[in-house]
C-alpha positions as CSV (number, residue, x, y, z in Angstrom):
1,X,0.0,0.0,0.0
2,X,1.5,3.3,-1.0
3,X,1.1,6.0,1.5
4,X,0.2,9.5,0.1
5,X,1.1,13.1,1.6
6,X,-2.1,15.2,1.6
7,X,-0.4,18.4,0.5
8,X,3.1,19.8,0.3
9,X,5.2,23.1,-0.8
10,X,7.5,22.0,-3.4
11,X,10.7,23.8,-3.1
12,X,9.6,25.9,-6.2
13,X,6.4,27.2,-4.3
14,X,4.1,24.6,-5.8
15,X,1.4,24.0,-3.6
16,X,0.9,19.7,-4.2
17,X,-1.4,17.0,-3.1
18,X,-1.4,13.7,-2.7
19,X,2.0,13.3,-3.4
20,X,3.6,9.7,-3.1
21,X,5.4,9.0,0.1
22,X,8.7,8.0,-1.8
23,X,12.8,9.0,-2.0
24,X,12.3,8.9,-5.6
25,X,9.1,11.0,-6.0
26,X,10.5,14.2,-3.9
27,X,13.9,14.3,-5.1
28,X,12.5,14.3,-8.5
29,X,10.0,17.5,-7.3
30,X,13.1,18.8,-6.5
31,X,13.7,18.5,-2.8
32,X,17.6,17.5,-1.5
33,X,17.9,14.5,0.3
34,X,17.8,15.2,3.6
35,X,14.7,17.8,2.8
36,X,13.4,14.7,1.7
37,X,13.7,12.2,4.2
38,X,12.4,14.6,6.7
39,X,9.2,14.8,4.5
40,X,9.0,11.3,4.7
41,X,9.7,10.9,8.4
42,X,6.8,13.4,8.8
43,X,4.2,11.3,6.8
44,X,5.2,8.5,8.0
45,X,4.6,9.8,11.9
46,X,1.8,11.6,10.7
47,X,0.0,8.2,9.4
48,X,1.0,6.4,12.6
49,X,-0.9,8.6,14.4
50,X,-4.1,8.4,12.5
51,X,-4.0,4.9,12.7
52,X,-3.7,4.7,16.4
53,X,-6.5,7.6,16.7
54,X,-8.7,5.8,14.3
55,X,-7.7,2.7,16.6
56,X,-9.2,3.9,20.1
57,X,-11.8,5.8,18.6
58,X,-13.2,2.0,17.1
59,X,-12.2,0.3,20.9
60,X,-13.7,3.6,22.5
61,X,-17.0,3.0,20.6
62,X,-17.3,-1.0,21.0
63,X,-15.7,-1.5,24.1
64,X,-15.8,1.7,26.5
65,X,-18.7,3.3,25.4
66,X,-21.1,0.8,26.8
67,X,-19.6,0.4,29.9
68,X,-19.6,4.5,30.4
69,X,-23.4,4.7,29.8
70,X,-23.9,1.7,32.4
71,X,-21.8,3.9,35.0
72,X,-24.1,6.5,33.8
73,X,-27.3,4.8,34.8
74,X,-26.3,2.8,37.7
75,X,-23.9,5.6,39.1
76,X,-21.6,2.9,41.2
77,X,-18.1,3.3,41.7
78,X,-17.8,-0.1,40.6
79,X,-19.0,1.0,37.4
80,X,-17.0,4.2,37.1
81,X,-13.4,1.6,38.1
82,X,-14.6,-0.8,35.3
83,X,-15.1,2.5,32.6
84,X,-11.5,3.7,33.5
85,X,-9.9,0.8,33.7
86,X,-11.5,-0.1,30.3
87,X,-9.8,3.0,28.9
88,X,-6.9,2.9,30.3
89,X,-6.5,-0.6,28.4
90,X,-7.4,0.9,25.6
91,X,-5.2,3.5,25.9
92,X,-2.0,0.9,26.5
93,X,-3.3,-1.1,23.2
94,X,-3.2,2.0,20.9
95,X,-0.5,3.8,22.5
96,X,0.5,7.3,21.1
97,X,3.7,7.8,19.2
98,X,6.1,9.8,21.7
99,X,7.0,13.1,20.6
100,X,11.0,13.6,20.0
């Protein structure tokens, strides 16, 4: 699967999207090497990240979520333990990339 950058600024100015996430692709737009590779090292964070996101958001929904509106309606701190522990799970799965 390729992986795409939304949008860019080529070093001419250009204004580009969906540009493919390859050495070959930016030097030949024109950007040096090491411009490039930090590009790359961007996207590539950048689409880590929304995969993780996208990843708690779907455990969030099926797994936490229900447990949240039982604390809701039973109002037990049993309930409200189970909820954060559930998230806090969730949280470990789908852990976010650390910032450098």
């Amino acid at each position: 699967m390729t992986l795409f950058i939304e949008s860019l600024v080529a070093p001419n100015g250009d204004a580009l999207i969906n540009i493919p996430a390859d050495i070959q692709t930016l030097l030949g737009i024109g950007f040096s090497d090491e411009a490039a590779q930090v590009v790359l090292t961007r996207a590539f964070t950048t689409a880590k990240l929304a995969t993780v996101v996208a990843g708690r958001r779907a455990a969030y929904a099926r797994e936490a979520d229900p447990m949240y509106l039982e604390w809701q309606y039973d109002g037990t701190a049993e309930k409200e333990k189970d909820w954060r522990a559930k998230v806090a799970e969730i949280k470990a799965r789908f852990p976010l990339p650390e910032d450098k």
